[in-house]
N, C-alpha and C positions, 0 to 999 in steps of 0.2 A: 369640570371634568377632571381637572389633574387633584380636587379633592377629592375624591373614592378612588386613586391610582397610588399607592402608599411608596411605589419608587419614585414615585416624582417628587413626595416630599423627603425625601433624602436621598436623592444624587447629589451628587459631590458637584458645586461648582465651578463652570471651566476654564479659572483663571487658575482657579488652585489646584486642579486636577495637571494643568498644563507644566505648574511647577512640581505636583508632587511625583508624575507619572516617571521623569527622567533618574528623579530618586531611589523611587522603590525599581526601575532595575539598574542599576547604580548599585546599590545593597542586593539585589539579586545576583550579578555576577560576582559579586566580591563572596556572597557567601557560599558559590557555587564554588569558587576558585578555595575557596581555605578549603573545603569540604576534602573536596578532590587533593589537594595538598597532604590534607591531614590523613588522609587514606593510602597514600605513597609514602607519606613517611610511616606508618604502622608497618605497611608492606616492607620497607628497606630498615627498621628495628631489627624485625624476624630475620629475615635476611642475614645480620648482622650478630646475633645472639644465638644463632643454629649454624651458624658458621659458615654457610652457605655461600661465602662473596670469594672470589678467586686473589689471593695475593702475589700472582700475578700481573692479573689486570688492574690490579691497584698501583703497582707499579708504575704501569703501563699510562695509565693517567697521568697519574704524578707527573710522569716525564713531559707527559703531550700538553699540559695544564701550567706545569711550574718551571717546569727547562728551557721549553719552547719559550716561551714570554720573559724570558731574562733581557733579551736584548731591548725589547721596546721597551719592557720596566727600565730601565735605567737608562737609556733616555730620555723617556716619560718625566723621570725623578730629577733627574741632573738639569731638565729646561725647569723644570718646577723649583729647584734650589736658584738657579739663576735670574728666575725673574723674582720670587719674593727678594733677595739678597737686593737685585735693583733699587724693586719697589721703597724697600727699606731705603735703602742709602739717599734715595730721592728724597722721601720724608722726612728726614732725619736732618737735626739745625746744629747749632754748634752749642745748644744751652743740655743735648743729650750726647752722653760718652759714645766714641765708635764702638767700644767692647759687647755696648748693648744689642748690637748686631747677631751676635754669638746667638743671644740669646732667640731673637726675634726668628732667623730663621731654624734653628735647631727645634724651638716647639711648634712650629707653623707645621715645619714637616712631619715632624713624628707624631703630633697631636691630630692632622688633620690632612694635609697634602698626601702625604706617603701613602696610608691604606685608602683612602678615598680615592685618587686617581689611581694608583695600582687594578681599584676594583673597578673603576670605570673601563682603563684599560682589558680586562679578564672581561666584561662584560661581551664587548664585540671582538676581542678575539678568540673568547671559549665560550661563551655562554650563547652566543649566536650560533657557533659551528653545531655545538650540543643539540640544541633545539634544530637545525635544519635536516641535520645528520639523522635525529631518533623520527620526525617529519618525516625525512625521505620514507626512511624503514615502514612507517607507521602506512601512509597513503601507498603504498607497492605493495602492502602485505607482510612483510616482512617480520612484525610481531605476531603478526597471526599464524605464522608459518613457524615463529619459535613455541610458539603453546601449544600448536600443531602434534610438533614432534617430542613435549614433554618438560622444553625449556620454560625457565620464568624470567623474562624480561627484566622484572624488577632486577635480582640477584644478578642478571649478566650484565645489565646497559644501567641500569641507576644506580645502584649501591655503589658501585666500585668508582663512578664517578663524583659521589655526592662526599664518600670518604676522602677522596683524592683531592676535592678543594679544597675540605678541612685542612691538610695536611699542607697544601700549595702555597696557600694564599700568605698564611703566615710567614712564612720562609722571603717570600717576593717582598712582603710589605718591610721585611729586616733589612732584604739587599736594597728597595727602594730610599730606607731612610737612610744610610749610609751614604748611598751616592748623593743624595737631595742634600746634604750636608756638606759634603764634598766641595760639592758644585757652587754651591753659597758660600763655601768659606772661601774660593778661592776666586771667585766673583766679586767679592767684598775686599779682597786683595788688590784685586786687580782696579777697579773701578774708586776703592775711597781709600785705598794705602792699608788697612787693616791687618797687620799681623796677623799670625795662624797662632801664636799663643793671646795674645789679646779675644780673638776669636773664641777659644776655646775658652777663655777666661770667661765671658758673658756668657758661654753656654753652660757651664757648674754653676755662675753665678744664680738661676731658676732655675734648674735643673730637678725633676724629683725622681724620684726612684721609682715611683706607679707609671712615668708618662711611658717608656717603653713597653712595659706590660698593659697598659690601656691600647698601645697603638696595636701591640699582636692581637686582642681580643678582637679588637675590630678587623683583624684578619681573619679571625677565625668566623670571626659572624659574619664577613664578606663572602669566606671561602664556603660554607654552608646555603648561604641564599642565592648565589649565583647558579651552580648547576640545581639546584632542587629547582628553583624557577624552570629553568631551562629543561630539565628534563619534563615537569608535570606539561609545559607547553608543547612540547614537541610528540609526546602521548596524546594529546587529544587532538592533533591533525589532521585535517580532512581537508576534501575537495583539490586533489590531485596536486599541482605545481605549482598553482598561486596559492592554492591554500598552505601551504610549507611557505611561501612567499611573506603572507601573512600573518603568519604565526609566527615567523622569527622576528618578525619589525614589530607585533606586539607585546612578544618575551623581552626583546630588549628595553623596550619603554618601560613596561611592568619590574624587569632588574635595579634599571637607573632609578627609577622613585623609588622602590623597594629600600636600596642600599643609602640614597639620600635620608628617606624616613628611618631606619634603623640606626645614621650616622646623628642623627639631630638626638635620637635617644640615647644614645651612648653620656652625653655631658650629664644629664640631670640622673642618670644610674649610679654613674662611677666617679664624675668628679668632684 
């Protein structure tokens, strides 16, 4: 029988079916997700090149984005200088100089600590608010009621905040390495006797002149994927109160990997 039924002899076996099925939509919402990505960012281009985005509300961002989060950046940065500075000094035997110190936690931070937590930071205190906030609007009607009367969402609620990270995040990741520095030198003082010129000395000793400018770019590629995340998430929101529920605990997971895999790419690009 199942020879003259010509699907029978090509279905797909259900061991492999079972593996390949999770797959293919695995690759279906990721290629749903760029799709849609890639369509808000063409939208917030125009936006952007017609002039169209208020520098006002760019401001406005800026302030609620990069001012507002000053305080937890730099505690964030200064526990992060404190415990690498630790860590180090635990490791560290008497056949390696203290000076080397300088150096250990000055590139920990600005290389790697500094924008990475900074962005992890922005993730749940901006990038969550972004998504539950465009969410609310989105499940009330509230975009619908801006197209309604003539407005375009994109140019009022994304543009002006996808600009405003660009513009944040770098700024935060400068004040965060500073402190993170800070906090390690004086840790390193405190804890193995270390001078703040000794200190300083290990950190010119490896010091290059691309590591600052590599640590802002990864601001800037922080401050960009965090709201763009956040906004595309918070636009296709549905099903009332849990659904803005879950759409923000999925933008933030989707953020965190995002900024993880973006940060693993940065070494094999630029360094």
């Amino acid at each position: 029988m199942n020879g003259n039924n010509p699907s029978a002899n090509t279905a797909m076996p259900v061991p492999l079916q079972a593996v390949l099925a999770p797959v293919g939509r695995v690759a279906h919402t990721v290629a749903v997700h760029a799709g849609e990505i890639a369509i808000l960012l063409w939208k917030v281009g125009r936006a952007y090149t017609e002039f169209r985005v208020s520098v006002r509300e760019i401001a406005r961002q800026v302030y609620i984005i990069g001012v507002q989060s000053i305080p937890i950046v730099i505690v964030t940065a200064g526990l992060a200088g404190i415990v690498t500075s630790q860590q180090g000094g635990y490791q560290f035997t008497g056949s390696i100089p203290l000076y080397v110190m300088g150096s250990v936690v000055t590139q920990s931070i600005v290389l790697e600590m500094g924008p990475v937590l900074t962005a992890i930071v922005l993730v749940g205190r901006v990038g969550a608010r972004i998504t539950a906030e465009l969410g609310t609007m989105k499940v009330s009607e509230q975009i619908d009621a801006l197209y309604s009367v003539g407005r375009d969402p994109i140019e009022m609620l994304a543009a002006p905040r996808i600009l405003a990270g660009i513009i944040a995040l770098p700024l935060l990741v400068g004040i965060a390495n500073l402190f993170g520095i800070l906090a390690g030198m004086y840790t390193a003082e405190l804890t193995m006797g270390l001078g703040q010129e000794s200190f300083f000395y290990g950190a010119r000793l490896f010091w290059h002149s691309w590591d600052l400018l590599y640590s802002l770019l990864k601001g800037v590629a922080f401050g960009f994927v965090i709201p763009t995340i956040a906004i595309h998430m918070g636009l296709r929101t549905g099903g009332g109160a849990a659904g803005v529920g879950l759409q923000t605990t999925q933008s933030v997971m989707f953020m965190t990997l995002t900024i993880l895999i973006v940060d693993a790419m940065f070494p094999p690009l630029f360094l």
